[in-house]
N, C-alpha and C positions, 0 to 999 in steps of 0.2 A: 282297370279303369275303362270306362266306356269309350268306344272311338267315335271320335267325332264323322259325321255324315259324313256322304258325299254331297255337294251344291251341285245344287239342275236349278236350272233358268235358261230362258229363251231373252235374244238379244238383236235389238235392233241396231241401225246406225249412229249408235252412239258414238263420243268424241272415243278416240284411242286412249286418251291419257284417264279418262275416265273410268272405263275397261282396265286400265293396271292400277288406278288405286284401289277400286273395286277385288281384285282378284288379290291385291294385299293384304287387304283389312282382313279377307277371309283366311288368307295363309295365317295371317299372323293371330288369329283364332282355333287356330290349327288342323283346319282342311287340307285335305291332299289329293283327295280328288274330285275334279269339274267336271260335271258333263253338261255341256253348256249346245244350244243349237242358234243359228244367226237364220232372222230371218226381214227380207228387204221387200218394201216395197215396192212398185216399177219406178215410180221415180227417185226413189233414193240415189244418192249423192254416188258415184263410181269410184271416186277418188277415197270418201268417206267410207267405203261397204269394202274396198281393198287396204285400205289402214287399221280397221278394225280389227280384220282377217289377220295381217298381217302382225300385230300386235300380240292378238292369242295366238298365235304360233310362238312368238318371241320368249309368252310368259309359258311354253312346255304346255300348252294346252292343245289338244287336237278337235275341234269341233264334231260332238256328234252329228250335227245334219246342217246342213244350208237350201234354203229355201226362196222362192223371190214368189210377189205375187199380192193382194189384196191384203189387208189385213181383217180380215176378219174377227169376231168376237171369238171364234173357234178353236182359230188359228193358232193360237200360244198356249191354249190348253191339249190340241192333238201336238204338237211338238215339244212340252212338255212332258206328256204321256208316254211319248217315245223313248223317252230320255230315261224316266221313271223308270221302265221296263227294263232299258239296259245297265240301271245302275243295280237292279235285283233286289233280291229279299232284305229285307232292315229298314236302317230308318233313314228318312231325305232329308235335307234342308233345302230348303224352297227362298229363292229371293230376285227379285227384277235386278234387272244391271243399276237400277237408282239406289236398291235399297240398300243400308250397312245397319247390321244387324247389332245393338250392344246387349248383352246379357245381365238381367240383378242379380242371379245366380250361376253358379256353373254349371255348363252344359250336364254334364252326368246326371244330378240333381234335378234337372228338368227332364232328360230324357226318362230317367226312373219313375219320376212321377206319372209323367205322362204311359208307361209301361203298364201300369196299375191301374189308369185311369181312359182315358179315349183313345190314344194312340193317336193324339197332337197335341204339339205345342202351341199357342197364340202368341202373338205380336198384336202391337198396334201402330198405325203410321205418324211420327211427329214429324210432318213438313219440315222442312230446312229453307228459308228465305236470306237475302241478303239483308243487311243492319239498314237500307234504305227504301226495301221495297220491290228494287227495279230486279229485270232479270239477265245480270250478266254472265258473260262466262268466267272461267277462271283459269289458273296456273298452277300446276305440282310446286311451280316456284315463288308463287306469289302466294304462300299461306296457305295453299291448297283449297279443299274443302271448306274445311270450318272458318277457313281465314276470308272465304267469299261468300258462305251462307251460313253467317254465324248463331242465327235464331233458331229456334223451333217453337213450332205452335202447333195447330189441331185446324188448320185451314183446311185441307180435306172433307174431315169431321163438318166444322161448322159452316163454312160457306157450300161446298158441292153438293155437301148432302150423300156423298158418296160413301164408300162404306171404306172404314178405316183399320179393319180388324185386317189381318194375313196370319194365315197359317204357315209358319216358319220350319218348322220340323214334321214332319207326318211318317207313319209307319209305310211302308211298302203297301201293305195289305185297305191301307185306307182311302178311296178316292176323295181327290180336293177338286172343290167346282172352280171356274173359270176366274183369274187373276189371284189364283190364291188365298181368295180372303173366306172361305168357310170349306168345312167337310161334313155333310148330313150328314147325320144322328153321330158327328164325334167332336160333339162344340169343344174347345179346351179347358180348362178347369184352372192353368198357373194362374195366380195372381200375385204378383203384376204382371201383366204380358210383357213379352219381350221389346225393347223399342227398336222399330223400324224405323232409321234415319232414314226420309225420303226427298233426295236431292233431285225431285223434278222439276224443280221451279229455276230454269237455269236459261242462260241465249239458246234460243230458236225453239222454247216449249209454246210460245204463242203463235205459232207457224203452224209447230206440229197439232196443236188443238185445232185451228183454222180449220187445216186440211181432214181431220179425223170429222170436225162436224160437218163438212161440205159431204163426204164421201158417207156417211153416220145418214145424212138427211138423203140423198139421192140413190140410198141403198147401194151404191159400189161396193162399200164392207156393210157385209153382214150382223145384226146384232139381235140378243135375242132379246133384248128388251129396248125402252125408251131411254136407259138410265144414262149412257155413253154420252148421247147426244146433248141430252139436257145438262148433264155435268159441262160439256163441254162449255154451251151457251151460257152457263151460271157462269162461267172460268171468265169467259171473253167481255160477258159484259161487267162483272166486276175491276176488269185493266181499261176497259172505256170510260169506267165511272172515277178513276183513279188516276187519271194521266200514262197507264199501260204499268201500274208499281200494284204489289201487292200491297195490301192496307196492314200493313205490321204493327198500326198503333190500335188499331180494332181491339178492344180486348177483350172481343168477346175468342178471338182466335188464340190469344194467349203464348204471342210470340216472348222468348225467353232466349238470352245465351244458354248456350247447349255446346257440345262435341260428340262429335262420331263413335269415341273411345271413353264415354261412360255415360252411367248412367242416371239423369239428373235426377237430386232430393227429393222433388216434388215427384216424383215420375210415380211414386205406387199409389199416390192416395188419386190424382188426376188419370190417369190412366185407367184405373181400374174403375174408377168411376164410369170414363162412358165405353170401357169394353163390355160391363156389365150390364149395362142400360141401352146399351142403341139399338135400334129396330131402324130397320130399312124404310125407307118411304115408297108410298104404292103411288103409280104413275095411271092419272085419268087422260082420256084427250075427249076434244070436239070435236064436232064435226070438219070445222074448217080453221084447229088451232093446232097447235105440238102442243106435245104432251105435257104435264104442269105433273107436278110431286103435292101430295097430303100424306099425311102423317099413315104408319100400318104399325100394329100391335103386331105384326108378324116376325118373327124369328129369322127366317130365312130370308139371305141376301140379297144382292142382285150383282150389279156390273159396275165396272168405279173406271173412273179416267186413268187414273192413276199407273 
């Protein structure tokens, strides 16, 4: 049988308890080794950036690298990269500390296919929102996850215009561009992608947008395109137009009960739908505007908030 990867990901100041369900859901998918790097902004949290640490340690993890500094668009792909290299020849799985990965088939199955075929896996992102909108935090003891963000939808997808697609498994040999969500000339071929439960929509993500578009607009971070920035600004003014709640009754977003640990009915014919259809939006500016998104028949990605 085929061993399942190793998971590389790069990890901000995320809540600690978030970090051990995270590093659960993967054991209990049958990971066994993390190569994981932490990396802080200047102003990130002390108390936060030492609990984190302090947690992977707890769960037998040794972090590959620690870092503090900007974040740039760069940043989590060179720290990545790094990761990449030391976990060597075969195959990676690739995931942000938000995402939980649920498979329609077993891993083996996909790994082979993809052996045959590009040497990647695809995912696609299904948001995770609470049943009202708003963005709280939650509790391992109060229902956890699914029991605080019990929908999923395609908000991503439909409102940011972001790109929703993530490459989940990639060979060694294959490079993946920035945030995971494409690898030139080795698009994935599974259908239905795998689904990426993505639990960003949680207390203090409209903070952390805030500061990513202030620092995004004033060049402090780096980015190589307009797409960060604008994502962001679509993000902020859709909770100003909403009383600060995601619109979960939208349906055009097509929020649904959902769980972290399967994977929904509807997921292969909606899924496959727009992993096989999205194209990226091309970003125009003016002279004296930000940059706006129009539609591009182009294939290749760009940059996601996410």
């Amino acid at each position: 049988m085929t061993a399942v990867p190793p998971l590389i990901a790069v990890i901000g100041p995320v809540e600690p308890a978030l970090l051990a369900a995270w590093v659960g859901h993967y054991r209990a998918l049958g990971v066994e080794r993390f190569l994981l790097a932490f990396h802080f902004t200047d102003h990130a949290c002390p108390v936060r950036r030492h609990a984190v640490q302090a947690v992977c340690r707890e769960l037998g993890i040794a972090p590959g690298a620690v870092s503090t500094g900007p974040w740039h668009e760069h940043t989590n792909t060179q720290l990545r990269d790094l990761l990449r290299a030391k976990a060597g020849e075969g195959w990676h799985m690739l995931a942000d500390s938000d995402e939980f990965h649920a498979f329609p088939v077993p891993l083996p199955e996909l790994i082979a296919e993809a052996e045959n075929a590009t040497g990647t896996v695809g995912g696609l992102m299904l948001d995770r929102a609470a049943a009202d909108g708003t963005l709280p935090g939650w509790s391992p003891q109060d229902g956890g996850l699914d029991g605080a963000y019990p929908l999923g939808g395609f908000f991503t997808h439909h409102l940011l215009r972001g790109d929703p697609r993530k490459i989940v498994l990639a060979h060694s040999t294959v490079p993946v561009a920035s945030g995971n969500h494409r690898a030139e000339g080795h698009r994935p071929v599974n259908r239905p992608p795998v689904v990426v439960h993505h639990l960003k929509w949680r207390s203090g993500v409209r903070e952390n947008v805030e500061q990513r578009a202030v620092h995004s607009a004033d060049g402090t971070w780096q980015d190589a395109s307009p797409a960060r920035l604008t994502e962001a600004r679509r993000f902020l003014d859709h909770l100003d137009q909403h009383g600060g709640r995601i619109d979960v009754q939208d349906e055009q977003f097509g929020f649904r009960p959902v769980s972290t640990h399967a994977v929904p009915a509807w997921w292969a014919q909606d899924a496959t739908q727009i992993v096989t259809t999205w194209r990226p939006p091309a970003y125009t500016e003016g002279p004296n505007e930000p940059a706006s998104m129009i539609s591009s028949p182009s294939p290749s990605g760009g940059s996601n908030l996410a």
